[in-house]
C-alpha positions as a Markdown table, in Angstrom:
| # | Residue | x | y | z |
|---|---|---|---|---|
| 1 | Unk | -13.4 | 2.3 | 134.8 |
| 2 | Unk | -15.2 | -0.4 | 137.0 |
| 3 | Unk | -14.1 | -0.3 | 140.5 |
| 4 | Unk | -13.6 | -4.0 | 142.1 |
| 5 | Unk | -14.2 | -7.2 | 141.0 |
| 6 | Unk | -15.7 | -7.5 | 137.4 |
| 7 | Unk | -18.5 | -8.7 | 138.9 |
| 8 | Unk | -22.0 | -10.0 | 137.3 |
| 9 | Unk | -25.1 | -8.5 | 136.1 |
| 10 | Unk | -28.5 | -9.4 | 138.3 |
| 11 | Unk | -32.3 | -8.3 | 138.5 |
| 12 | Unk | -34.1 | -7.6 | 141.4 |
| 13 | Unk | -37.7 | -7.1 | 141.5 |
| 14 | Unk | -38.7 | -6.8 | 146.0 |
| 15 | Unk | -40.7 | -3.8 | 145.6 |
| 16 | Unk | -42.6 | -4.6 | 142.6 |
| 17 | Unk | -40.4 | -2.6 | 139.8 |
| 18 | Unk | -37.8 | -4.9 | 138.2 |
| 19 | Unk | -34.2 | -3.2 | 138.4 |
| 20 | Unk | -30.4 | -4.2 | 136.6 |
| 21 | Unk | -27.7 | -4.5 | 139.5 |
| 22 | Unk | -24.1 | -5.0 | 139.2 |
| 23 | Unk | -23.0 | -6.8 | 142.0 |
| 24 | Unk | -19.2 | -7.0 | 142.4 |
| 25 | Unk | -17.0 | -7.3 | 145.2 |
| 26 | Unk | -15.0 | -4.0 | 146.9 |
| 27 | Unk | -12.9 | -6.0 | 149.4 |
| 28 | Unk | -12.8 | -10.1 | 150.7 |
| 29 | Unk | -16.3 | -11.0 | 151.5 |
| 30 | Unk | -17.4 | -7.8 | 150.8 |
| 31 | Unk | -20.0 | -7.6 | 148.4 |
| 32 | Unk | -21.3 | -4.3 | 146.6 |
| 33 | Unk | -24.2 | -3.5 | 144.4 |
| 34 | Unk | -25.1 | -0.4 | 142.3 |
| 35 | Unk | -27.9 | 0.0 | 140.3 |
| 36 | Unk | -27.5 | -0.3 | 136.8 |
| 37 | Unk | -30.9 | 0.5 | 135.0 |
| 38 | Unk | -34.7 | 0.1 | 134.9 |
| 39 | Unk | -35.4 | -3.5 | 133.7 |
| 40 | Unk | -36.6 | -2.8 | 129.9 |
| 41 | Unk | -33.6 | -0.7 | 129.0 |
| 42 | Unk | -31.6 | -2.8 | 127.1 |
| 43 | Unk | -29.1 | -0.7 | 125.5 |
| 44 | Unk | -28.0 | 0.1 | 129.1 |
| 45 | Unk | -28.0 | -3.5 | 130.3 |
| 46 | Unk | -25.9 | -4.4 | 126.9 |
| 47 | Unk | -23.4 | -1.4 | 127.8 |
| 48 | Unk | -22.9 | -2.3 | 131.1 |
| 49 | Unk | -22.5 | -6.1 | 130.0 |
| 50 | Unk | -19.6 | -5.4 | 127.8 |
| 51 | Unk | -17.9 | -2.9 | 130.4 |
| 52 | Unk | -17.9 | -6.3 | 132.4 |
| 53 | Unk | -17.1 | -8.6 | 130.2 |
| 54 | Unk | -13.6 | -6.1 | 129.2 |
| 55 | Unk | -13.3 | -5.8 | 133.1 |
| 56 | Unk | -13.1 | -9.0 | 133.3 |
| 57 | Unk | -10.5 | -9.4 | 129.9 |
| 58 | Unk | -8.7 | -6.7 | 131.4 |
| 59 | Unk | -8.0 | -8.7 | 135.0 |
| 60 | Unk | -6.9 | -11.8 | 132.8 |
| 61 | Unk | -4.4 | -9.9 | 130.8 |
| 62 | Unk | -2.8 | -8.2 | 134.0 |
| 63 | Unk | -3.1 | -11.3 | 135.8 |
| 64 | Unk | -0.5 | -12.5 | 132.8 |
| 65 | Unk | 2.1 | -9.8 | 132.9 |
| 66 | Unk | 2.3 | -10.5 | 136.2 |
| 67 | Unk | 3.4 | -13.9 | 135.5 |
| 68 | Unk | 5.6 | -12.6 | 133.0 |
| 69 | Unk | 7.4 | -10.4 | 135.7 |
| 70 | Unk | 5.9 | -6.8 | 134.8 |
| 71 | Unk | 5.3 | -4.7 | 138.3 |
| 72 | Unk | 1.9 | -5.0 | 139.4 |
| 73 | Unk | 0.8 | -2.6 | 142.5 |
| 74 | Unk | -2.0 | -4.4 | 145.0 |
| 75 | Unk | -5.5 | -4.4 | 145.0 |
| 76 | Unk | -6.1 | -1.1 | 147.7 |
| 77 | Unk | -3.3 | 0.9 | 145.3 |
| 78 | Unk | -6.0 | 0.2 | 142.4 |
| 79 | Unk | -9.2 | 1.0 | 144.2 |
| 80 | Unk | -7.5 | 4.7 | 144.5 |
| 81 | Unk | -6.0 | 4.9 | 141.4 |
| 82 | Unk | -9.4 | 3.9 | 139.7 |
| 83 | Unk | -11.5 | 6.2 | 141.8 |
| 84 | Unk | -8.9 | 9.0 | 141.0 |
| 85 | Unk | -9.4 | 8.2 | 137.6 |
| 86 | Unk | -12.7 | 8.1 | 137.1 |
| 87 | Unk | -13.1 | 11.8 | 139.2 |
| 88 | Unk | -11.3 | 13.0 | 136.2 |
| 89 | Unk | -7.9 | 14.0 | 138.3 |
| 90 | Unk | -5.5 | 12.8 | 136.3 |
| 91 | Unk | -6.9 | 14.0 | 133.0 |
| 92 | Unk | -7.3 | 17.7 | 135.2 |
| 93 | Unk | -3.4 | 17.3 | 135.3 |
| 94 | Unk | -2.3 | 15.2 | 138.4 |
| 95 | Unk | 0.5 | 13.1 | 138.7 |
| 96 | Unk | 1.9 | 10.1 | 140.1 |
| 97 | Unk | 5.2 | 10.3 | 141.2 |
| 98 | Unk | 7.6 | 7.7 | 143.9 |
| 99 | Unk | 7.6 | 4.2 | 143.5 |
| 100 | Unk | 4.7 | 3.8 | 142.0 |
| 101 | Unk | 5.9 | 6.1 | 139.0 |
| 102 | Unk | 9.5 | 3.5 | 138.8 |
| 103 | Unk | 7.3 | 0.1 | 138.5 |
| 104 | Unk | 5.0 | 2.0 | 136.0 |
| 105 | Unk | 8.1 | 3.2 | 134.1 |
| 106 | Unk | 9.8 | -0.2 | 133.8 |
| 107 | Unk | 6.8 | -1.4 | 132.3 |
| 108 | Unk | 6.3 | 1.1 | 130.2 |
| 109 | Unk | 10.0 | 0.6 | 129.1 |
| 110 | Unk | 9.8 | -3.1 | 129.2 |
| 111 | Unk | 12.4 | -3.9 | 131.8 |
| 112 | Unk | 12.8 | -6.0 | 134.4 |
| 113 | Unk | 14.0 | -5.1 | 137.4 |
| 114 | Unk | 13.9 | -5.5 | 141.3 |
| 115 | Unk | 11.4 | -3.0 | 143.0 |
| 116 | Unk | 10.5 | -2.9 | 146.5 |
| 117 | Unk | 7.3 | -3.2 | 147.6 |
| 118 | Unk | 5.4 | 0.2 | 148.3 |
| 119 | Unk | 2.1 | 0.9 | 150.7 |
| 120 | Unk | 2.7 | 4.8 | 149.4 |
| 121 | Unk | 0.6 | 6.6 | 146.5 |
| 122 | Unk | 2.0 | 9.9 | 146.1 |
| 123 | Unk | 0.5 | 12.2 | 143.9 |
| 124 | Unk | 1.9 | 15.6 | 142.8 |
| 125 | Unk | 0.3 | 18.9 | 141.7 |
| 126 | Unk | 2.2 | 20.8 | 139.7 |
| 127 | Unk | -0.2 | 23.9 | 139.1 |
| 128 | Unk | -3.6 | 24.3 | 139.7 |
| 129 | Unk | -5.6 | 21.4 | 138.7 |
| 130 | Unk | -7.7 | 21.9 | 135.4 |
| 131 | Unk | -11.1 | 21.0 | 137.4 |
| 132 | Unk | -14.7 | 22.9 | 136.2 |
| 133 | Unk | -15.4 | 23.1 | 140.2 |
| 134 | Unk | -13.1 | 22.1 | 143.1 |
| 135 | Unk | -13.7 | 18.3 | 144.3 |
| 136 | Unk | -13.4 | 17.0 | 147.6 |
| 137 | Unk | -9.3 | 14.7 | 147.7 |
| 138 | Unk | -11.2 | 13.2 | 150.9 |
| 139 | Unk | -14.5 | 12.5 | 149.4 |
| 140 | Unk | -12.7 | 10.8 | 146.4 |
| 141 | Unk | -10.3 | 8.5 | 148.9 |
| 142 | Unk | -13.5 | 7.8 | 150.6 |
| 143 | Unk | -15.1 | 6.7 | 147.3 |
| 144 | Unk | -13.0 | 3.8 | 147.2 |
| 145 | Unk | -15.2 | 2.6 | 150.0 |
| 146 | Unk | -12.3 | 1.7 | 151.8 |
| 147 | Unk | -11.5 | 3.0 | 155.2 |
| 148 | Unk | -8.9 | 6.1 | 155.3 |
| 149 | Unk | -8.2 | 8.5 | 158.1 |
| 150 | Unk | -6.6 | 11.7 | 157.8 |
| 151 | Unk | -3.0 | 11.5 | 159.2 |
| 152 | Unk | -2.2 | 14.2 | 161.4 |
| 153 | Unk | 0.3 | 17.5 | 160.3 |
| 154 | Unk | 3.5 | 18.0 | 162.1 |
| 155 | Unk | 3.5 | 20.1 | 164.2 |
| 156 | Unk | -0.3 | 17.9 | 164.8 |
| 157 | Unk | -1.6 | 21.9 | 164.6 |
| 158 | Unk | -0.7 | 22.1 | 160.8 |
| 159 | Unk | -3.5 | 20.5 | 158.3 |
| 160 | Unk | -3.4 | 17.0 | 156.6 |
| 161 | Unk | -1.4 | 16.5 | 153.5 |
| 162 | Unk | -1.8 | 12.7 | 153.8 |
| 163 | Unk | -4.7 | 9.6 | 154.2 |
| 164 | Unk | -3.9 | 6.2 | 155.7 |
| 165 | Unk | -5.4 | 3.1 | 156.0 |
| 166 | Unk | -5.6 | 1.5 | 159.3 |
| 167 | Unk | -2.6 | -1.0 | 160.6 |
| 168 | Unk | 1.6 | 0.2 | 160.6 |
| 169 | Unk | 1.4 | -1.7 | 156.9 |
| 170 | Unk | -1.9 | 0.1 | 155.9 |
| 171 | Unk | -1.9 | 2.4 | 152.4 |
| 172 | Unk | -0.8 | 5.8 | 152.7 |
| 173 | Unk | -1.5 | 8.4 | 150.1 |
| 174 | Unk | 0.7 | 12.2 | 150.1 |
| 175 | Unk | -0.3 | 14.6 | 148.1 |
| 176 | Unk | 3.3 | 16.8 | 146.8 |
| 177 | Unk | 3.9 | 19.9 | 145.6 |
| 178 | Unk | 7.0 | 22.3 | 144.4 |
| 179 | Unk | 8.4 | 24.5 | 147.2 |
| 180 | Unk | 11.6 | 26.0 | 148.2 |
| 181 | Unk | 11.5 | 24.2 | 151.9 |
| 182 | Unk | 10.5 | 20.5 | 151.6 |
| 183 | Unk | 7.7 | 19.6 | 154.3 |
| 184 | Unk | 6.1 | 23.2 | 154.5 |
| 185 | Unk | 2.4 | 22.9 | 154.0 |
| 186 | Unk | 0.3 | 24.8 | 151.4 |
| 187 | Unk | -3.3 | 25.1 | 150.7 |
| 188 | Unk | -4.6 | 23.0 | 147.4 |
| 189 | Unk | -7.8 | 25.1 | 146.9 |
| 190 | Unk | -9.6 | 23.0 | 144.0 |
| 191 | Unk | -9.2 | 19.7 | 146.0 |
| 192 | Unk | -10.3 | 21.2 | 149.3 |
| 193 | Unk | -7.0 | 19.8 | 150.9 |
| 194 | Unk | -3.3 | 20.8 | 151.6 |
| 195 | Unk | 0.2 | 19.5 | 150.2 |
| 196 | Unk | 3.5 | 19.2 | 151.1 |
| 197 | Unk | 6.5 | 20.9 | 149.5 |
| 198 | Unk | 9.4 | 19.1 | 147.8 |
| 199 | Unk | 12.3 | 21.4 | 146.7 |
| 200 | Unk | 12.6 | 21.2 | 142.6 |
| 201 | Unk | 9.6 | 19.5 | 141.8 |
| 202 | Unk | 9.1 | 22.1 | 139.2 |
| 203 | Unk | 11.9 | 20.8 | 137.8 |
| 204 | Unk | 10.5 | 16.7 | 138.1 |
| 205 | Unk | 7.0 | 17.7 | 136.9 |
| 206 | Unk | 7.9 | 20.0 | 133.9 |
| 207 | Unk | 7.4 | 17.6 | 131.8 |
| 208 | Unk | 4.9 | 14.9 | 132.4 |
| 209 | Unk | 4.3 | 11.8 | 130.0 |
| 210 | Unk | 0.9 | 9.7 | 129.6 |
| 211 | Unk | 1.1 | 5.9 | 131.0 |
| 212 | Unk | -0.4 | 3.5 | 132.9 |
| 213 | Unk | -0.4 | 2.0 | 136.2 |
| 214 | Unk | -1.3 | -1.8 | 136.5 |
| 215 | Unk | -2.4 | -3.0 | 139.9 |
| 216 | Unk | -4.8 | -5.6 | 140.8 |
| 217 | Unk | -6.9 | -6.5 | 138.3 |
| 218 | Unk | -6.7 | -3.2 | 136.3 |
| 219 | Unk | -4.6 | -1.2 | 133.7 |
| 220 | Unk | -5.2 | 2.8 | 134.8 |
| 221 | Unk | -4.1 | 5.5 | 132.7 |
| 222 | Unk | -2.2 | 7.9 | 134.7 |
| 223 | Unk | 0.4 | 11.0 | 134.5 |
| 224 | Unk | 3.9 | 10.3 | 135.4 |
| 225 | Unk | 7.0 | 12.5 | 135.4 |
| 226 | Unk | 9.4 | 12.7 | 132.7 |
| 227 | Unk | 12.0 | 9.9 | 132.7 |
| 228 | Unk | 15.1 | 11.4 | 132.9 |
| 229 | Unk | 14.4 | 14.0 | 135.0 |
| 230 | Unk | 12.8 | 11.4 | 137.7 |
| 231 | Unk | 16.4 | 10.3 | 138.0 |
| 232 | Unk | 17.7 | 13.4 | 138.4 |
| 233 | Unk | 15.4 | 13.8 | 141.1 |
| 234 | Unk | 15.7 | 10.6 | 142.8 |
| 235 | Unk | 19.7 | 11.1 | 142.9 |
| 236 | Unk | 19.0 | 14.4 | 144.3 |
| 237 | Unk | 16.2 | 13.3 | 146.9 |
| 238 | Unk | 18.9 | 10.0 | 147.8 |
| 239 | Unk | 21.1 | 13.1 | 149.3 |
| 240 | Unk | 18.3 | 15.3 | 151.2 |
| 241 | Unk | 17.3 | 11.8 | 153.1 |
| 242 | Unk | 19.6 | 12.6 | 156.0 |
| 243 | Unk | 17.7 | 11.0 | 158.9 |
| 244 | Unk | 16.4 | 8.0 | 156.4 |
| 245 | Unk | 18.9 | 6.1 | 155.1 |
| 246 | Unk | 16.7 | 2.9 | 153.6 |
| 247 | Unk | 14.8 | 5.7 | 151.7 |
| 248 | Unk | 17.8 | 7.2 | 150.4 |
| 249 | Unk | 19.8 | 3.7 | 148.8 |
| 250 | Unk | 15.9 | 3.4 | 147.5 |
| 251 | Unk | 15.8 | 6.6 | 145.3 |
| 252 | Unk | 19.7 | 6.1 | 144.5 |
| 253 | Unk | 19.0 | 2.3 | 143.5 |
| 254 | Unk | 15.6 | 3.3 | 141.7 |
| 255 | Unk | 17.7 | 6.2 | 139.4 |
| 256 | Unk | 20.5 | 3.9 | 138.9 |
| 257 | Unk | 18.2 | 1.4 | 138.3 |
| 258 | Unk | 15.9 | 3.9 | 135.3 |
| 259 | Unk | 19.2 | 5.4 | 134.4 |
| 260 | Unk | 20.8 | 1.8 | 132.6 |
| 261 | Unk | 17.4 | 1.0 | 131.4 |
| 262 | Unk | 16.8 | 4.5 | 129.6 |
| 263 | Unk | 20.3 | 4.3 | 128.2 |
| 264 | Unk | 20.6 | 0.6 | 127.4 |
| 265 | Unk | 17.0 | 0.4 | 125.8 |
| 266 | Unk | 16.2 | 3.7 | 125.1 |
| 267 | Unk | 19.1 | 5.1 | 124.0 |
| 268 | Unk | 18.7 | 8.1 | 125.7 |
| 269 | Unk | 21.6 | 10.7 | 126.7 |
| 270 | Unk | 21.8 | 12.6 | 130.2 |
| 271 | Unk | 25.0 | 14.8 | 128.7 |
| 272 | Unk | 22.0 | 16.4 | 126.5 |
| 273 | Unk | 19.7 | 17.1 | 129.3 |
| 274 | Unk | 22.1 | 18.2 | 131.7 |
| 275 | Unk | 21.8 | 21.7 | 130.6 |
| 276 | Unk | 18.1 | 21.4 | 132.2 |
| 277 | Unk | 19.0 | 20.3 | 135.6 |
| 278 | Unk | 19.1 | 22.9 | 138.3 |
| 279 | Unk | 22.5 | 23.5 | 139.8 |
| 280 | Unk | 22.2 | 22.4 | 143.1 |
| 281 | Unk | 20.4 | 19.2 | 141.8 |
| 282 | Unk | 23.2 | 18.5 | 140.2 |
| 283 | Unk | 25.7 | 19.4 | 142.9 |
| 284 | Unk | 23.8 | 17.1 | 145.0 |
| 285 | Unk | 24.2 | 14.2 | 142.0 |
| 286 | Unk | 27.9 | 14.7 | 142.0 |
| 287 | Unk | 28.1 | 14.0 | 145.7 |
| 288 | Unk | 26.7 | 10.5 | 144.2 |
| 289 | Unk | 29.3 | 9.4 | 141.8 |
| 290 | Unk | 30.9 | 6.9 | 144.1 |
| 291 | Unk | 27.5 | 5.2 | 144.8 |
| 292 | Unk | 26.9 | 5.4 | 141.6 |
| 293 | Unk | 30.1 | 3.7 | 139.8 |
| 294 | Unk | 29.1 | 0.9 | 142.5 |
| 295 | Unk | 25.6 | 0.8 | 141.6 |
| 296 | Unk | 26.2 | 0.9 | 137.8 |
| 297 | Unk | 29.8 | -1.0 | 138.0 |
| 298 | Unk | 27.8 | -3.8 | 135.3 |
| 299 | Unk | 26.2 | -1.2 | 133.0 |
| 300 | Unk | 29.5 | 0.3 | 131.6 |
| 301 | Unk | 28.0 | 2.8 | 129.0 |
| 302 | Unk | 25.5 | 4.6 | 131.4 |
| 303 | Unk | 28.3 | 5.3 | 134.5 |
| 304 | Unk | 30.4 | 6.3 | 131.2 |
| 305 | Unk | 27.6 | 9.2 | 130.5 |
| 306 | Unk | 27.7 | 10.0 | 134.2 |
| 307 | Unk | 31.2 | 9.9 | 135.0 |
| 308 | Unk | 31.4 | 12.4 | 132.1 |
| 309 | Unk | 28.3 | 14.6 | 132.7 |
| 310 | Unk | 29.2 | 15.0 | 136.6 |
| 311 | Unk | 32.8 | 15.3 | 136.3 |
């Protein structure tokens, strides 16, 4: 995928060769230019022409979901996502999970529905990535050509499992993975980085679907966890939040929220994937069942399928 602005095609000719640029913009008065080709070669001038000139249908098209009320991340959330993309991580098995994963699922499903806005990417790893040699996570953040500095472990001894971009509302990016004890750090060998554990994410990632992601001007195919058991996660996560409470009614709003959609829409049934949840996840989901009668009190059938599958 193109990274930033569409963008135009240009020749330059200053030291006596004449060369195909694309000049595009990264960020706000910020303009970028990477060669292209040798002037002469037109099949590689025509190539790159069309990628534009799709670039360029592609931003008009997102530009109108938008209006039609479809969740659109912003423009630093695509620069990663595209850069991601194009290294190949998705396709070598990583996911996108959070609130990033909700807005691309409502889309996906058609809804509408509030979300609140996110400055977090985080990205799981389920097993080891499918990568023919390991690739630098901080060399492909840094690709972006945005500016992101490692955010110190806790205790600040223990290794970075997250990137940040300067200022308290700047874009963080986590990178997850399963563990027994959430926050414990563990290498991530083919990315030459670490992650942080999150009880039962073998469970959220066992099944992972193929969508897409639309933020700023771009549609970017992704990975996301398996509806259903993202909001059997979410209920579950809404109760391990102890010390954050505004996270917590966020995961219990955003499974409610997936949960009447999936039924309502979709047709789909929790009493038949129950069976797959792991026990304390759904102990934990119980302890939810007032919040959740409150939550769903205007989407009658889905609190029936819970009030039956938690009882």
């Amino acid at each position: 995928m193109l990274p930033g602005t569409p963008g135009h095609l240009m020749v330059r000719s200053g030291t006596g060769y004449r060369y195909w640029y694309r000049r595009y913009n990264t960020l706000p008065n910020r303009e970028v230019e990477d060669l292209v080709c040798k002037d002469g070669d037109e099949e590689a001038v025509q190539a790159m022409r069309s990628r534009v000139e799709f670039s360029a249908w592609s931003q008009r098209q997102v530009r109108e979901l938008r209006r039609l009320g479809f969740q659109v991340a912003d423009k630093d959330v695509s620069r990663l996502l595209v850069e991601l993309h194009n290294k190949g991580l998705f396709v070598a098995g990583l996911v996108l999970v959070g609130t990033l994963a909700f807005m691309a699922w409502l889309n996906e499903l058609g809804a509408v529905a509030a979300s609140p806005r996110t400055q977090d990417v985080d990205l799981a790893r389920r097993q080891v990535l499918r990568l023919a040699a390991p690739l630098s996570f901080l060399d492909a953040v840094e690709g972006t050509r945005l500016e992101f500095f490692p955010v110190p472990g806790m205790p600040h001894t223990a290794p970075s499992t997250s990137v940040k971009r300067p200022g308290a509302e700047g874009l963080r990016v986590d990178v997850l993975m399963p563990g027994e004890v959430l926050g414990a750090v563990l290498s991530v060998p083919e990315l030459l980085w670490h992650a942080q554990t999150v009880p039962y994410f073998d469970y959220l990632l066992a099944e992972v679907r193929e969508a897409a992601v639309l933020a700023g001007g771009h549609c970017i195919p992704v990975n996301l966890p398996a509806p259903d058991r993202y909001v059997w996660h979410k209920l579950y996560s809404s109760t391990a939040r102890v010390n954050d409470p505004s996270k917590a009614r966020k995961d219990l709003m955003q499974a409610a929220t997936l949960a009447a959609v999936l039924v309502e829409q979709d047709e789909a049934s929790f009493e038949a994937t129950a069976h797959e949840v792991p026990p304390i996840v759904m102990a934990a989901a119980r302890t939810r069942l007032p919040q959740l009668r409150e939550q769903l009190a205007a989407h009658p059938e889905t609190l029936a399928q819970f009030e039956r599958t938690l009882r």
